[in-house]
C-alpha positions in Angstrom: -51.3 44.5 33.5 -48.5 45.4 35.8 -48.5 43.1 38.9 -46.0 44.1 42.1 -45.2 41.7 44.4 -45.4 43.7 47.6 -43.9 43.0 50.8 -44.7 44.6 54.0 -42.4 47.4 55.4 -40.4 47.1 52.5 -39.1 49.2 49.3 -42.4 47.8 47.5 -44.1 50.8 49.3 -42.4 53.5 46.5 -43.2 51.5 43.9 -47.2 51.5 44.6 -46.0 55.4 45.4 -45.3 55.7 41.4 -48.0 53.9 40.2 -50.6 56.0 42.0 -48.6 59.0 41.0 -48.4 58.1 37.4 -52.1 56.8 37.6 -51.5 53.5 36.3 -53.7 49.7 36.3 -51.7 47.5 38.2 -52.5 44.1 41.0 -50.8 43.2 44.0 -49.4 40.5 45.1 -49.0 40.4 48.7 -46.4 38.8 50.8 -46.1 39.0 54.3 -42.2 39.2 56.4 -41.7 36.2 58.6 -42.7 37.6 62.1 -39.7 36.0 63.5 -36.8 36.8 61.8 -38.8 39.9 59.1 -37.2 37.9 56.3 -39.6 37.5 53.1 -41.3 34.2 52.3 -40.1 32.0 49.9 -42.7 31.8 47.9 -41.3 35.4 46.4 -38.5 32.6 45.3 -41.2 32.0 42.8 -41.1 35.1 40.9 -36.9 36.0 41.3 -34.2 33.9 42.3 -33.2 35.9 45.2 -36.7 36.0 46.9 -36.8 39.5 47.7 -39.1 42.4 47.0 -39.9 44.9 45.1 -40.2 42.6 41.7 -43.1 43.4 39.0 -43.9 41.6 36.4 -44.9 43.0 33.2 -45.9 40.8 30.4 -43.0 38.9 30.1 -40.7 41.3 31.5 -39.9 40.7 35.7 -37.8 43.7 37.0 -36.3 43.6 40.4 -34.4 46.7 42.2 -36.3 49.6 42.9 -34.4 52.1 41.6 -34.8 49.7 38.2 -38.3 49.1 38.5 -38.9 52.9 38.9 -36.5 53.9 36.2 -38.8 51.2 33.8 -42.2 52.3 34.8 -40.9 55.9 33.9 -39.1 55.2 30.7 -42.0 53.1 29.5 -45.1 54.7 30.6 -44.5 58.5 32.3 -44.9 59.8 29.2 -42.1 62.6 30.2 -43.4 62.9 33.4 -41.4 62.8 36.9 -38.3 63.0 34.8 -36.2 66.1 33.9 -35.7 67.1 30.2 -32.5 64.4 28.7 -29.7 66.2 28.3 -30.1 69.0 31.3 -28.6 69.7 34.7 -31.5 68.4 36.3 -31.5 64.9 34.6 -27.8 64.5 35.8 -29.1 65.1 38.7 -32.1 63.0 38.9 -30.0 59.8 38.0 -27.2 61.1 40.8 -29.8 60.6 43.1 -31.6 57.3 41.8 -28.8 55.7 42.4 -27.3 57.7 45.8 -30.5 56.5 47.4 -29.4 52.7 47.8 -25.6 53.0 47.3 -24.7 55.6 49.7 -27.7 56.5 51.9 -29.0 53.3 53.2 -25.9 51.7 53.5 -25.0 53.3 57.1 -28.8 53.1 58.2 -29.0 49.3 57.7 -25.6 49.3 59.4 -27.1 51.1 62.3 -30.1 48.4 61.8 -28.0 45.7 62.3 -25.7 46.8 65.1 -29.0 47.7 66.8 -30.4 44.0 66.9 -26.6 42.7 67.7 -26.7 44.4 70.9 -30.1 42.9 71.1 -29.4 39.4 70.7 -29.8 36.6 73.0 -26.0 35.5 73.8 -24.4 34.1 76.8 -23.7 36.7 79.4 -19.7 36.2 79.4 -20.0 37.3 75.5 -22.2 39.6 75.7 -19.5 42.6 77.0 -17.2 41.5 74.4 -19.9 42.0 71.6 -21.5 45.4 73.0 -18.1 46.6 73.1 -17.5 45.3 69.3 -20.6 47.3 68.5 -20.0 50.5 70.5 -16.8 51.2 68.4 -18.3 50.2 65.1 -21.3 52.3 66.4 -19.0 55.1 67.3 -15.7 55.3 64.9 -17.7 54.6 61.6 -21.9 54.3 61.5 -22.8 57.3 63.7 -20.1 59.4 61.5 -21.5 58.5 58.1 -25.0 58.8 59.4 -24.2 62.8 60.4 -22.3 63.1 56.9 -25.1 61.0 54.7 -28.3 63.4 56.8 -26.5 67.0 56.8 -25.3 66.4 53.2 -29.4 65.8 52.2 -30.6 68.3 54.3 -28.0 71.0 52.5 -28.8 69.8 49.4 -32.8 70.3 49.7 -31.8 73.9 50.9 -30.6 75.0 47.8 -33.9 73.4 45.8 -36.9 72.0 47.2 -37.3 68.2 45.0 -33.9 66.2 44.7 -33.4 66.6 41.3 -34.4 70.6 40.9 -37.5 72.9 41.1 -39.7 69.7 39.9 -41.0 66.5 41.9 -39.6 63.6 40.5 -39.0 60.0 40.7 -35.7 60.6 42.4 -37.8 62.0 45.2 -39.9 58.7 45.6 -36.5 56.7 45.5 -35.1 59.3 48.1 -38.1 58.7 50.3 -37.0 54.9 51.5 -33.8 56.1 53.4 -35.3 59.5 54.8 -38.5 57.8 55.9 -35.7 55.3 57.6 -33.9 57.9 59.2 -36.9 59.6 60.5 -38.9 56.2 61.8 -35.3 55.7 63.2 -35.2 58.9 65.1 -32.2 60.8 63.4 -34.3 63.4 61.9 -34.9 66.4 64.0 -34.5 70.2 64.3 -31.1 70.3 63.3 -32.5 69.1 59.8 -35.4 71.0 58.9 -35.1 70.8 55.0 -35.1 66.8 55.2 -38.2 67.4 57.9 -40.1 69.6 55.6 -39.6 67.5 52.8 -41.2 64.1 54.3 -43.8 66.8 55.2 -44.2 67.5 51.9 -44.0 64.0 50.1 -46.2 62.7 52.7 -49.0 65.5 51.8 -49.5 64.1 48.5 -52.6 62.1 47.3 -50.4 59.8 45.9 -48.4 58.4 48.5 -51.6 58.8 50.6 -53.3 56.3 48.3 -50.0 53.8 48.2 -50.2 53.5 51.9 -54.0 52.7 51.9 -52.9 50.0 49.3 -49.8 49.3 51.1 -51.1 48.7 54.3 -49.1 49.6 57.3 -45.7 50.7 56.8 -42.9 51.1 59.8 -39.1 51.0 58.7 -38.5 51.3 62.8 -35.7 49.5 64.4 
């Protein structure tokens, strides 16, 4: 039996996405974020050294990462499904995009994230202009310039097809979900990107992820 250790508002939520949409038995494990600081618990400590979620375990196999733990549910129970052919265009692009996801689209959002909370921050009031002007030209020369290039690049790219990987859903679309669903809770998706707003229109229409957010429970990437 697959067991996922899931923690609220966390990239647990497309793993339960895959398992609905692959129709799978699985438990979960919940954890819940420290209400203070939103860090997990350590009892996740228990199942992976670095305490963090998504991990599953499977028999004796424990696999962390989500781009890892979708690329192993796939490869060892999809059967060929939510994966293009091997050796076509499409499957290029499906592992492009596994891996874009967390190397070069969240990046700049949890950059924005934590900028957001430093201007936030309880400091003494003689630092404080010193630090919000730190932040403004991070903000400015570098987060807010890669956010525009990271969105408009996504948004052109659904235009030509309408999944991530081609003319088929796929896992790369469930992977792609976390930093679009970021964006948009975030308030950087809007007119100006109607491919990337049709798209979580789309994904969110489907009886799958439906069914992983009544498992989930609620789910806000907001910050």
């Amino acid at each position: 039996m697959i067991t996922l250790h899931h923690l609220n508002n966390s990239r647990s939520q497309r793993v339960l996405w895959l398992l609905e949409e692959l129709g799978l038995p699985y438990e979960v494990k919940r954890y819940q974020r420290d209400a203070a600081t939103m860090l997990a618990p350590a009892e996740l400590k228990a199942v992976h050294p670095l305490g963090k979620s998504p991990v599953i375990t499977d028999g004796e196999n424990t696999v962390a990462e989500s781009g890892a733990i979708l690329e192993y549910l796939v490869e060892q129970y999809g059967g060929g499904r939510l994966q293009p052919a091997a050796g076509s265009p499409e499957r290029l692009r499906y592992r492009y995009w596994m891996h874009y996801a967390e190397g070069s689209a969240m990046p700049p959002l949890l950059l924005s994230l934590v900028f957001s909370k430093v201007r936030a921050a309880p400091m003494p009031f003689f630092i404080k202009p010193i630090a919000h002007g730190i932040a403004h030209k991070v903000e400015q020369a570098f987060i807010e310039p890669q956010l525009k290039l990271h969105l408009d690049y996504m948004d052109a790219e659904l235009a030509k097809q309408p999944w991530f990987a081609g003319e088929q859903f796929s896992a790369a679309d469930i992977q792609m979900s976390f930093p679009i669903e970021a964006a948009d809770m975030r308030g950087r998706l809007d007119a100006t990107r109607p491919h990337l707003l049709d798209y979580l229109k789309r994904i969110r229409a489907r009886p799958a992820y439906q069914k992983a957010l009544e498992v989930g429970g609620p789910f806000s990437l907001g910050g």
